[in-house]
N, CA and C of each residue as an Amber inpcrd file, in Angstrom:
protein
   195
   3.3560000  -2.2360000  15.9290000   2.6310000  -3.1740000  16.7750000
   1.7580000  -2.4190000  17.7630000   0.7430000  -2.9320000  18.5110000
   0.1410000  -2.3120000  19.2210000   0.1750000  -2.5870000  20.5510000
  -0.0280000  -2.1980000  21.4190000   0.1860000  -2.2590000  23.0340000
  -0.1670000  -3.5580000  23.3560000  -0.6080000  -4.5700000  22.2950000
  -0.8630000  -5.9010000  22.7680000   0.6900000  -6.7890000  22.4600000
   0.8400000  -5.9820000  21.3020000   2.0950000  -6.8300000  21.3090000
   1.4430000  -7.9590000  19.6370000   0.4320000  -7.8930000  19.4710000
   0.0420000  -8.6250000  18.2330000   0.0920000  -8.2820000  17.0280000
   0.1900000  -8.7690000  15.9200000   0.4150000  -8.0140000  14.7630000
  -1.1580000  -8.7520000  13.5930000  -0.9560000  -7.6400000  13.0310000
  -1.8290000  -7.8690000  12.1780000  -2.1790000  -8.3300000  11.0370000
  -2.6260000  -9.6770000   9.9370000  -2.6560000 -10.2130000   8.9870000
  -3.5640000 -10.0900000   7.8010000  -3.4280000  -9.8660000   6.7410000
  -3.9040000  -9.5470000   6.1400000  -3.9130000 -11.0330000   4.7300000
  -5.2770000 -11.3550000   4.8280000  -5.5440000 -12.7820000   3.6680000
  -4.7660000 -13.0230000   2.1380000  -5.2360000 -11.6890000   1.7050000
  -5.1830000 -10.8890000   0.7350000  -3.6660000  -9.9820000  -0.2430000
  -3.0330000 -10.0820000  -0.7050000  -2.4310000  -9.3710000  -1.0730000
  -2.7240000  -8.7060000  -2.6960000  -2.9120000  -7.4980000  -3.3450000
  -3.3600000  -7.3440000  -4.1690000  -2.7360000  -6.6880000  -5.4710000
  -2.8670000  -7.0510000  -6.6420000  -1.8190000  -6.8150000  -7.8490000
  -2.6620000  -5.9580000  -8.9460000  -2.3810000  -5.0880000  -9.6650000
  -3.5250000  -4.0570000 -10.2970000  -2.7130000  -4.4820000 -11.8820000
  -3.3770000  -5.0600000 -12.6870000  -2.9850000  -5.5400000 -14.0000000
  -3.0470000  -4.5030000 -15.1970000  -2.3490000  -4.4840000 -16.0570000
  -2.3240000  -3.6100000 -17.1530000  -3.5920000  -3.0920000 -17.7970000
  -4.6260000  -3.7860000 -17.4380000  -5.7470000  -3.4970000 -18.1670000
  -6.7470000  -2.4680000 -16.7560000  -6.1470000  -2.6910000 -16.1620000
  -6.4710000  -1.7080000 -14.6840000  -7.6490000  -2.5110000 -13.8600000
  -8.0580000  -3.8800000 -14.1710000  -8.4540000  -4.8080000 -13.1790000
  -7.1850000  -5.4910000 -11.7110000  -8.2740000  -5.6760000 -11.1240000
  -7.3430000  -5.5690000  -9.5950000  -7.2730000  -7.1510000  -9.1930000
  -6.5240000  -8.1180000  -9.2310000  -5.9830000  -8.8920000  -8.2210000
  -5.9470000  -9.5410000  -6.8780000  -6.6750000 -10.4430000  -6.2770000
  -6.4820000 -10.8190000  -4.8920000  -6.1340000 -11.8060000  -4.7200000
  -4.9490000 -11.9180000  -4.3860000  -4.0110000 -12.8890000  -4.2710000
  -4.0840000 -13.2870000  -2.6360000  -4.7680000 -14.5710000  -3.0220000
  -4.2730000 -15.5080000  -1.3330000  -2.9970000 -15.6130000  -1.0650000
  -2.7930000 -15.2350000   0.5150000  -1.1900000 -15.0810000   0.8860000
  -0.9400000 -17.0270000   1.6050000  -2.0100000 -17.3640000   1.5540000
  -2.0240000 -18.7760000   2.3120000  -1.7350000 -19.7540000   1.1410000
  -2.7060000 -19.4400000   0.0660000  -2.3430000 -20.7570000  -0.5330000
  -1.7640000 -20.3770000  -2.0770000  -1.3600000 -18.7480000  -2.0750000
  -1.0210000 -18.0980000  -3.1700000  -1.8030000 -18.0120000  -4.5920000
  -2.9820000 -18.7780000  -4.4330000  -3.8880000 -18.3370000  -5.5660000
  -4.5430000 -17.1720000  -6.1680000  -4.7030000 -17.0900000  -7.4260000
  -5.5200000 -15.9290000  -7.0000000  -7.0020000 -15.9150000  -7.3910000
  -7.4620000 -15.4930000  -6.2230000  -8.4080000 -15.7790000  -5.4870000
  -9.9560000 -14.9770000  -6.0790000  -9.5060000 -13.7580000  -7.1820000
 -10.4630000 -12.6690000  -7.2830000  -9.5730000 -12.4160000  -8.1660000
 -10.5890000 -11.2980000  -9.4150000 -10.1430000 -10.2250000 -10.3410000
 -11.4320000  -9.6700000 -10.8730000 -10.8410000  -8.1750000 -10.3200000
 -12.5950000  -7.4570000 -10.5290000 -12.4350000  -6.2060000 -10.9820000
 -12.6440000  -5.1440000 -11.5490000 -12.5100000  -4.1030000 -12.1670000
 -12.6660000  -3.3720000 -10.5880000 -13.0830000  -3.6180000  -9.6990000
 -13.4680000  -2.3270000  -9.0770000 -13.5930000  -3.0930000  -7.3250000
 -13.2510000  -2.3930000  -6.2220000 -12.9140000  -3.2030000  -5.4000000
 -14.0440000  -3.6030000  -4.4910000 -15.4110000  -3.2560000  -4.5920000
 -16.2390000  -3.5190000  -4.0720000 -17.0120000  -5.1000000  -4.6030000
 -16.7800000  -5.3520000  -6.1730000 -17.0370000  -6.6540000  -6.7870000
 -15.5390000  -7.5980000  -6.1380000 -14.4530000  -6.7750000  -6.0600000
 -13.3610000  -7.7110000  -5.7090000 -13.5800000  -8.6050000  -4.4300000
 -14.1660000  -7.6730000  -3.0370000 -14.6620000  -8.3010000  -1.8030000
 -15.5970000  -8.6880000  -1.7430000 -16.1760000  -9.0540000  -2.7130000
 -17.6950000  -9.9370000  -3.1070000 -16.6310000 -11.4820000  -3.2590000
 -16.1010000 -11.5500000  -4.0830000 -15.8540000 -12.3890000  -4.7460000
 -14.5390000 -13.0660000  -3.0280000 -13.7150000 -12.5610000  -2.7160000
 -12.5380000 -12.7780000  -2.1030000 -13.6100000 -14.1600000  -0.7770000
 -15.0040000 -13.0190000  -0.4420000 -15.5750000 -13.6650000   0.6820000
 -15.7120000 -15.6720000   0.2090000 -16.0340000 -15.9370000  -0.9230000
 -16.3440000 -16.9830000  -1.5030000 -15.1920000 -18.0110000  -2.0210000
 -13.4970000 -17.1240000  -1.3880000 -12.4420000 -18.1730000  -1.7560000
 -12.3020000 -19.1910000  -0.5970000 -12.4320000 -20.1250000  -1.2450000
 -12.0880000 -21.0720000  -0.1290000 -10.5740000 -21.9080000  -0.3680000
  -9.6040000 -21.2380000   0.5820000  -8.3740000 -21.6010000   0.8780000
  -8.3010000 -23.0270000   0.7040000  -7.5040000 -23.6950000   0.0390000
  -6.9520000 -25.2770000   0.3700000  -6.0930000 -25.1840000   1.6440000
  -5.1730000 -24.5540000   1.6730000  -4.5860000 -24.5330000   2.7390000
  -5.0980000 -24.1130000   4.1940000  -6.1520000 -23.4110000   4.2770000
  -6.7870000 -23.9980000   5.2230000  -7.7410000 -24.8210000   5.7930000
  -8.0940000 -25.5130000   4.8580000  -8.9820000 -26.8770000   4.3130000
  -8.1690000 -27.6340000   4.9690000  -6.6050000 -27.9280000   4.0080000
  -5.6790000 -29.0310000   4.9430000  -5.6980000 -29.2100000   6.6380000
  -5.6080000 -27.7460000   7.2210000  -5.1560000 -27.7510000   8.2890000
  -6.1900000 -28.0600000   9.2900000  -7.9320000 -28.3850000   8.8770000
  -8.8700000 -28.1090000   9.3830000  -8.8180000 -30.3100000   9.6450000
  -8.7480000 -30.7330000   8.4770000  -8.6510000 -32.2860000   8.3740000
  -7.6690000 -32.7460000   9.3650000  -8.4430000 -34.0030000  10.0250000
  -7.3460000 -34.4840000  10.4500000  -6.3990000 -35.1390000   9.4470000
  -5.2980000 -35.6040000  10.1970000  -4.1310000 -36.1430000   9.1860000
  -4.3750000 -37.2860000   8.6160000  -4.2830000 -38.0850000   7.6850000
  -4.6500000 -39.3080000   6.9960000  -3.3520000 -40.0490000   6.5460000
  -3.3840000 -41.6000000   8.1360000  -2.0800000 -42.3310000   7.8000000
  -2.1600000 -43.4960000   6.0430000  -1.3100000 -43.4020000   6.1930000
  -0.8380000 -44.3410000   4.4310000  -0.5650000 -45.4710000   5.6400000
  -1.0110000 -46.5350000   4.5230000  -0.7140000 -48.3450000   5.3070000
   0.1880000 -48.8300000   4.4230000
């Protein structure tokens, strides 16, 4: 931790597949989000996921009658 006391999060978690393409796995809504041979196409692609789960949290709540 750092002298703030905050910790740090990371979107992303990433899985390297048998064929040696790489993985970016949303830690929010567990999708995965990207798969790119090489990690500079991977953060091309990651910028353009758009989370559901933080979609939900952005909506307000919607009552049932």
């Amino acid at each position: 931790m750092s002298e703030t006391g905050s910790v740090s999060f990371f979107q992303f978690v990433y899985r390297v597949n048998p064929d040696k393409t790489i993985d970016a796995i949303c830690a929010f809504c567990f999708l995965t989000a990207a798969t790119a041979e090489n990690e500079a196409d991977l953060h091309a692609q990651e910028s353009a996921h758009k989370c559901w789960e933080t979609k939900a949290r952005q909506q307000p709540e919607m009552k049932l009658q």
